[in-house]
One Martini backbone bead per residue (centre of mass of N, CA, C, O) as a GRO file, in nm:
protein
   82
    1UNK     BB    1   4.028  -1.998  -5.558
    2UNK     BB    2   3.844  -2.303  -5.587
    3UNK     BB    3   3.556  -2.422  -5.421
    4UNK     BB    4   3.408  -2.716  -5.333
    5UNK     BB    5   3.089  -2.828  -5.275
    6UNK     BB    6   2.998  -3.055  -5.047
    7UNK     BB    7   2.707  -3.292  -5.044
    8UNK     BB    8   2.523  -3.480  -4.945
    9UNK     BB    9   2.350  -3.750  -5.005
   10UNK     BB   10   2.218  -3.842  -4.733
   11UNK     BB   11   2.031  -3.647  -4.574
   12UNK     BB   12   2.126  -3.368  -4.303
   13UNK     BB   13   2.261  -3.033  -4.322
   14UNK     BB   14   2.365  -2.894  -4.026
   15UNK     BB   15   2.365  -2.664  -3.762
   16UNK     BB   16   2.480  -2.614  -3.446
   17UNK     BB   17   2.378  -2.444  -3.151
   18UNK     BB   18   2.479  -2.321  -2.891
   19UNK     BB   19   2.301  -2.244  -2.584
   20UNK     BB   20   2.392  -2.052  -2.299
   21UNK     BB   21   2.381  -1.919  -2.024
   22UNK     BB   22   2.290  -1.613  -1.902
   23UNK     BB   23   2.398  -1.451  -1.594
   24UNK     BB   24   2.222  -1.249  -1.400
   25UNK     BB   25   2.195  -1.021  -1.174
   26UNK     BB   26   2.000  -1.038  -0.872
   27UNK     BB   27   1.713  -0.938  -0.767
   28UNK     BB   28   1.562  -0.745  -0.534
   29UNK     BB   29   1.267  -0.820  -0.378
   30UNK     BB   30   1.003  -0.664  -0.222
   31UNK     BB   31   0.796  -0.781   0.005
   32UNK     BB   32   0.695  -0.490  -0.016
   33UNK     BB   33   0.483  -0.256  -0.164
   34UNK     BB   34   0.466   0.035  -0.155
   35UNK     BB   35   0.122   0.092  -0.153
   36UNK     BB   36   0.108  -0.086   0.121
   37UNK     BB   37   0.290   0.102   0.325
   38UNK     BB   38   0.118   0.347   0.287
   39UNK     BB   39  -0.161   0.208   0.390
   40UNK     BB   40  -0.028   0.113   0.671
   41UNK     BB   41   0.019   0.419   0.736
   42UNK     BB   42  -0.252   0.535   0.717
   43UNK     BB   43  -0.395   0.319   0.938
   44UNK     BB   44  -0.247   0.386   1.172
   45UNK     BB   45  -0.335   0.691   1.176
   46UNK     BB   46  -0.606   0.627   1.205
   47UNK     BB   47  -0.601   0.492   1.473
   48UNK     BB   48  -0.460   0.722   1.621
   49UNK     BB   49  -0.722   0.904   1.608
   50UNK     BB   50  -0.954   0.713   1.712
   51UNK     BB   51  -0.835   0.715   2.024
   52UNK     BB   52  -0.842   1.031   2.062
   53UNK     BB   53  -1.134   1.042   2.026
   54UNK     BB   54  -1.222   0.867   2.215
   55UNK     BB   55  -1.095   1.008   2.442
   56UNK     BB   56  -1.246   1.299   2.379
   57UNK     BB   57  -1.534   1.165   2.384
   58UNK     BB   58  -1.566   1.132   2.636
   59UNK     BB   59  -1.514   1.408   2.776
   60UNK     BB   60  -1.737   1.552   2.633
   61UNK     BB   61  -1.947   1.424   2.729
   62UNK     BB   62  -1.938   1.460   3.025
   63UNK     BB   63  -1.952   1.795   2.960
   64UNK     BB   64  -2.234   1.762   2.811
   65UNK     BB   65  -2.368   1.695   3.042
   66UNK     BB   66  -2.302   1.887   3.279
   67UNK     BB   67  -2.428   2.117   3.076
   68UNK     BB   68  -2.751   1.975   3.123
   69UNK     BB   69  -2.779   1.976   3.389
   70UNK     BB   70  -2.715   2.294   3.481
   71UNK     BB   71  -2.890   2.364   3.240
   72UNK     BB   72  -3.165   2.583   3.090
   73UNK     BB   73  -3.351   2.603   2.848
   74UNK     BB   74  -3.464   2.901   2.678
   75UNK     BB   75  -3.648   2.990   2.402
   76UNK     BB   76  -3.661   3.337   2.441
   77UNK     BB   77  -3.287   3.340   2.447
   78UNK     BB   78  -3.029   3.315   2.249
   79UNK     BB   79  -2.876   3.283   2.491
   80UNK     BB   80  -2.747   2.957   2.571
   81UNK     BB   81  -2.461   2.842   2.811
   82UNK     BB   82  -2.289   2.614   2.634
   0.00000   0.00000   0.00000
């Protein structure tokens, strides 16, 4: 079987390929990422740390206060009764 090529005399010989799209399934991003969560899980944490040492240190505060004024230093004694 001998097949003769036809080719134009003028123009361009060209061939179209359409293109379709092609969807694909849709991926689901979080609002926040991964080490966003955990920074601000950790700045919680420190927050709630100086809470307690703020309520903590009012209390020694307190206490370091009326054991100065109860007690007096002498130099010349080692056991100072803090």
């Amino acid at each position: 079987m001998n097949l003769e090529t036809i080719l134009p005399k003028n123009g361009m010989l060209f061939d179209e390929i359409e293109l379709d799209p092609i969807f694909c399934k849709p991926k689901i991003m979080p609002l926040k990422s991964m080490t966003l969560v955990k920074l601000e899980k950790l700045q919680r944490q420190m927050e709630e740390k100086l809470e307690k040492t703020k309520d903590k240190g009012s209390e020694v505060g307190d206490l370091l206060n009326d054991a100065s004024r109860e007690t007096k230093v002498d130099v010349w004694k080692a056991d100072v009764g803090l």
